[in-house]
C-alpha positions in Angstrom: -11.5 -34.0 -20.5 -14.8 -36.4 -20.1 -17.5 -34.3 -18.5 -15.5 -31.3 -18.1 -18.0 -27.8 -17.2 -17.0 -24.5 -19.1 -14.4 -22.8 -18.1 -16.2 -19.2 -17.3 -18.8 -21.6 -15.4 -16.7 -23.3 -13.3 -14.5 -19.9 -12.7 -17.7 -18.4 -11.9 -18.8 -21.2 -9.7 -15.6 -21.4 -7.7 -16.1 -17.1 -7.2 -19.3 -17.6 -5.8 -18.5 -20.5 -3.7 -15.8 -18.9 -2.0 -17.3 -15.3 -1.9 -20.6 -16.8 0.0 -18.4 -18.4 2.8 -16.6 -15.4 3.0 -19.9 -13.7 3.8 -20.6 -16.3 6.4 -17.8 -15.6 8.6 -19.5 -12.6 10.0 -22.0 -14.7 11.5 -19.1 -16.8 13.2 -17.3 -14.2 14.8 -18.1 -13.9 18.3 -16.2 -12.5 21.8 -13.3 -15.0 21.0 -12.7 -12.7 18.1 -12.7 -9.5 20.3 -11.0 -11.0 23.2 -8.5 -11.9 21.3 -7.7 -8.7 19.3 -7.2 -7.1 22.9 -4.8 -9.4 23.9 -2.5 -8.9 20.7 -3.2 -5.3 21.5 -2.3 -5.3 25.1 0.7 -7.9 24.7 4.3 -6.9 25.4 6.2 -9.7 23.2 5.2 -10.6 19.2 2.7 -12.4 17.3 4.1 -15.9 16.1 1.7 -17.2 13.2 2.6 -20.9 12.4 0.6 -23.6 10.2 1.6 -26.9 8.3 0.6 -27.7 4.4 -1.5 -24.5 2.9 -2.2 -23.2 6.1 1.6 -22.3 6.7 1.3 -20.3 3.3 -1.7 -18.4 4.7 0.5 -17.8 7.9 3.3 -16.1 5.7 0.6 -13.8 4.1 -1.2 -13.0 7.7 2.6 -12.1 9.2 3.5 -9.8 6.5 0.1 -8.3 6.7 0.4 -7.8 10.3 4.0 -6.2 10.3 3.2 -4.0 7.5 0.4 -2.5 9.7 2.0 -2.0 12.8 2.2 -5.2 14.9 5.5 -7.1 14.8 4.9 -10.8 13.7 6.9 -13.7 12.9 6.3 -17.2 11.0 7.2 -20.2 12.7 6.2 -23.3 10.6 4.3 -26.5 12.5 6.7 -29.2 11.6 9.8 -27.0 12.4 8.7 -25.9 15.5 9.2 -29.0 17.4 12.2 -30.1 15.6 14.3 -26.8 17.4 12.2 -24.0 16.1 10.1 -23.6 19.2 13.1 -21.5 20.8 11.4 -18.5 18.4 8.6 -18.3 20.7 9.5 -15.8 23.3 8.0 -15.7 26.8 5.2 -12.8 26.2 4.4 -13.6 22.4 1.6 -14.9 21.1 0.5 -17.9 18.9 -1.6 -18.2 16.3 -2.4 -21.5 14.9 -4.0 -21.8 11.7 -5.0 -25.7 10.9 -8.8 -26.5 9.0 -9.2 -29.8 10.7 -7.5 -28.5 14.0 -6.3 -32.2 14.7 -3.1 -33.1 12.4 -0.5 -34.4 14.0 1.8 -31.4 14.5 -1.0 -29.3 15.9 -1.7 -31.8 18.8 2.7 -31.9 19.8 2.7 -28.4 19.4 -0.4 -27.3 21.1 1.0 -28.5 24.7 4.4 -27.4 24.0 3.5 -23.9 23.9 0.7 -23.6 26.3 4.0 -25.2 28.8 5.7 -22.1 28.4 2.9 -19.9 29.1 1.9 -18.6 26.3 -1.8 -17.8 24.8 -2.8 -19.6 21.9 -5.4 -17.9 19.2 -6.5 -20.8 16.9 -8.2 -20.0 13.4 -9.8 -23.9 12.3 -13.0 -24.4 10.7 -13.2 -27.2 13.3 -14.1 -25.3 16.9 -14.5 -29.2 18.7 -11.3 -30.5 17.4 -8.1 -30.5 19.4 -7.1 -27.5 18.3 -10.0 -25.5 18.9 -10.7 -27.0 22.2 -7.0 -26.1 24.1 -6.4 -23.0 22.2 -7.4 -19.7 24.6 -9.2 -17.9 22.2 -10.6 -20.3 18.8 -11.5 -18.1 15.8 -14.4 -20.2 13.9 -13.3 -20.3 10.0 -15.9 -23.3 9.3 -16.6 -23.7 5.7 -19.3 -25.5 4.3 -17.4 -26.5 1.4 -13.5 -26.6 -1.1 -14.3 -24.9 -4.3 -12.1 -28.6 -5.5 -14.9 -29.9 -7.3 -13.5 -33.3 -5.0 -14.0 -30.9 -2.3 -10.4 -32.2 -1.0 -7.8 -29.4 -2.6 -7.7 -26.3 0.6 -9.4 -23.5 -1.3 -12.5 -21.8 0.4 -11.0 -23.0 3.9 -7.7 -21.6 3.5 -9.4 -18.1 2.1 -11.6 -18.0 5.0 -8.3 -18.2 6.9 -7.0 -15.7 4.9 -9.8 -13.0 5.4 -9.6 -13.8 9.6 -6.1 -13.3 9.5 -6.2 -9.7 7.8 -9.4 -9.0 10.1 -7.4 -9.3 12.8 -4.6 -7.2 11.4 -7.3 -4.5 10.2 -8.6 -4.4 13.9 -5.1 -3.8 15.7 -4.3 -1.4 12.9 -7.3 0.7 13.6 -7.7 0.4 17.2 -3.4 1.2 17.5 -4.0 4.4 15.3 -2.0 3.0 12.2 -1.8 6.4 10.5 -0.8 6.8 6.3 2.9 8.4 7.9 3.4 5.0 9.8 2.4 3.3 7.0 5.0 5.1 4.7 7.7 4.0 7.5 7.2 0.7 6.9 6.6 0.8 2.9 9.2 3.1 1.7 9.7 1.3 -1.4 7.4 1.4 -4.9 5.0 3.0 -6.1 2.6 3.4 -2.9 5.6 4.5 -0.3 6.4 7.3 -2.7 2.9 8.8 -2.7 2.9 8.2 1.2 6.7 10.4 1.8 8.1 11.2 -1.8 7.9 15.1 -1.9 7.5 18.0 -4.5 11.6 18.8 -3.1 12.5 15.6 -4.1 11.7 16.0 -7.5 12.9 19.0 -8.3 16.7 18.3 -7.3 17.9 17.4 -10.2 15.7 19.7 -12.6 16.8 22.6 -14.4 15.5 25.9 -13.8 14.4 27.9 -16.7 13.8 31.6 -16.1 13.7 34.7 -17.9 12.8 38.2 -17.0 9.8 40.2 -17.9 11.5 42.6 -20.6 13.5 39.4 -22.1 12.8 39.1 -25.8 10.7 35.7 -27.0 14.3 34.8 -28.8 15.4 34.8 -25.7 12.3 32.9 -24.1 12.6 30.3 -27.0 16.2 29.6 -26.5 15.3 29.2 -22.6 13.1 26.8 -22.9 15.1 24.5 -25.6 17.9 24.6 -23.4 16.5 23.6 -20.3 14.2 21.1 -21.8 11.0 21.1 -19.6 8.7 22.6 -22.0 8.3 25.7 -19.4 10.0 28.8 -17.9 8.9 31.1 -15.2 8.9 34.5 -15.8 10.3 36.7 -13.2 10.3 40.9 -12.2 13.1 41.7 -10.0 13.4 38.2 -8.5 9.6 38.0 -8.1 7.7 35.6 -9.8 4.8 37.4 -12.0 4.1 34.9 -15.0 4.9 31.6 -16.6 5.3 30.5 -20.6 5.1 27.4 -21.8 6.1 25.4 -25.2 2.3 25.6 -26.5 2.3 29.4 -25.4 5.2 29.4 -28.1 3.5 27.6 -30.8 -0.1 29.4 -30.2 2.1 32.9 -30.9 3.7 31.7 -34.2 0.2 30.7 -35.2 -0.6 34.4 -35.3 2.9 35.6 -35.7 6.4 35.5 -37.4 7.4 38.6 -36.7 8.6 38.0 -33.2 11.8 40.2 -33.0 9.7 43.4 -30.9 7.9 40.6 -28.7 8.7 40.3 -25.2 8.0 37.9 -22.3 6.0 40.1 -20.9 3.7 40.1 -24.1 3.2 36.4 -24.6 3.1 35.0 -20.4 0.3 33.7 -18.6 -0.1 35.6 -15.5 -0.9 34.3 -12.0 0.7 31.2 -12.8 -0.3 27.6 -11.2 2.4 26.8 -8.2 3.1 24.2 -5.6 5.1 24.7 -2.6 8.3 22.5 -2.0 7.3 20.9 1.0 3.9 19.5 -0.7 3.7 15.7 -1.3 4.3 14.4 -4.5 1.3 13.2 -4.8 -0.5 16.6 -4.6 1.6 17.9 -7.8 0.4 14.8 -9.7 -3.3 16.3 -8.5 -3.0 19.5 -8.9 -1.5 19.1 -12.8 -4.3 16.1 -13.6 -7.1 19.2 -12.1 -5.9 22.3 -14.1 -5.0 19.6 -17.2 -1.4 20.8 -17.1 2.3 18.8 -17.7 3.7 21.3 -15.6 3.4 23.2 -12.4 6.1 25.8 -11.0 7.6 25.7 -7.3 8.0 28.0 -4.8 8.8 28.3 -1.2 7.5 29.9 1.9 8.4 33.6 0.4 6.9 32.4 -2.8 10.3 32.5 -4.2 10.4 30.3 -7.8 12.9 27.6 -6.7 12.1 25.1 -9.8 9.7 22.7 -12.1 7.7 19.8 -11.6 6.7 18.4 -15.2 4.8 15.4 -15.3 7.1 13.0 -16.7 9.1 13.5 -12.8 6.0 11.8 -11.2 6.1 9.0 -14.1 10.0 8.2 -13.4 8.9 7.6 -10.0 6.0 5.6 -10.6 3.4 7.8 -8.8 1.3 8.4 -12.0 
């Protein structure tokens, strides 16, 4: 390693680099940009992103980014497109061509090809003069001054500067089509961010126990409730009405002060007005409310207040919302 920099410097270097042309893209962006959001917008057919070399690895990332906020988009590769793959291009879909030097030689086959059938063509190049930039309908100006490759060969700045246009476009259509959190949670049902988006307090509760004891039970019977059904908790309840909760450290806290627990009631020992959530709330509003009051567990009930069950903390952990 003759020469070589440190490695923090040349990391840092390389962040810098990049993170400056990002900045400068702003400055490029002009009514091309605009122009060509609309269209997407107002288009009846799909966007088809395609690329060759590290430009058709940004495409992949720019068409999941666009399906996953609301505009259909499919990834058609340069070189396959005009060996049979151009039959994916549909008659009102649009292109997007992503290519830094906007002149290779799959660009300037496919570049005719498509604007045949009658398609619009968006390009993103750093190269608004070459071939690509000049036949595409609307050119997206990615130009970057410089590769982070300390040979300034390797695709690095250029092809995160493709990156960043790609998901400005997406963050544009998402906005201006209303993209709300519930379509989002349609179309990212799985992990840990679809199940704060539609996981609810109802869903959790399904396959809890629920402990319960009435007012005038003894602690004996309090104690044995709670071992039992294993949540650390049990509502307390006066002729069906929920009136007070105990919990395992309401337990310990009373044989701290007492042994003699044979005359003690639930009634004696509950914490009244008791912390709830109703059944219909999100998940992620359980997780809240317990992380605000510092609790492991929160009682549910339903539109009549009626105690239907537990939430306990270790339910939003299973699920990977904590």
């Amino acid at each position: 390693m003759k020469n070589s920099k440190p490695i923090l410097l040349t990391a840092k270097e390389t962040i810098l680099l990049e993170s400056n042309a990002i900045a400068n893209l702003k400055n490029l962006l002009d009514s091309n940009f605009e122009n060509a959001v609309n269209y997407i917008l107002n288009s009846n057919g799909r966007v088809i992103v395609t690329g060759i070399g590290k430009s058709a690895n940004i495409a992949t990332k720019i068409v999941a980014t666009l399906n996953s906020t609301g505009t259909p988009a499919i990834f058609m590769h340069a070189a396959d497109a005009i060996h049979g793959d151009l039959g994916n291009v549909q008659q009102n879909d649009v292109v997007i061509c992503l290519s830094k030097s906007g002149n290779t030689p799959e660009i300037k086959v496919l570049v005719p090809l498509i604007k045949n059938y009658g398609n619009k063509i968006i390009a993103i190049t750093g190269n608004i003069d070459s071939f690509l930039g000049k036949n595409a309908n609307f050119t997206l100006n990615t130009f970057v001054e410089k590769e982070a490759c300390p040979n300034n060969l390797a695709p690095t700045t250029s092809t995160t500067a493709q990156l960043v246009m790609g998901d400005a476009l997406a963050v544009c259509l998402q906005d201006l089509r209303g993209f709300s959190s519930k379509d989002f949670a349609k179309y990212h049902p799985g992990g840990a961010l679809g199940k704060r988006l539609y996981l609810r307090v109802s869903d959790l509760i399904k396959n809890n126990e629920k402990p319960q004891v009435d007012i005038k039970n003894s602690v004996i019977k309090v104690i044995v409730e709670i071992s039992e059904k294993r949540l650390g908790v049990t509502a307390v309840l006066e002729n069906n009405t929920l009136v007070g909760i105990i919990t395992d450290g309401d337990i310990r806290r009373m044989l701290s002060k007492t042994t003699d627990i044979n005359n003690l009631l639930a009634e004696n020992i509950m914490g009244k007005s008791p912390k709830t959530i109703h059944k219909d709330a999100m998940a992620v509003e359980a997780l809240e409310k317990l992380e605000n009051n510092n609790i492991t567990q929160i009682l549910v009930v339903d539109d009549y207040n009626n105690y239907v069950g537990v939430v306990h903390l270790h339910d939003l952990i299973k699920e990977g919302i904590f």
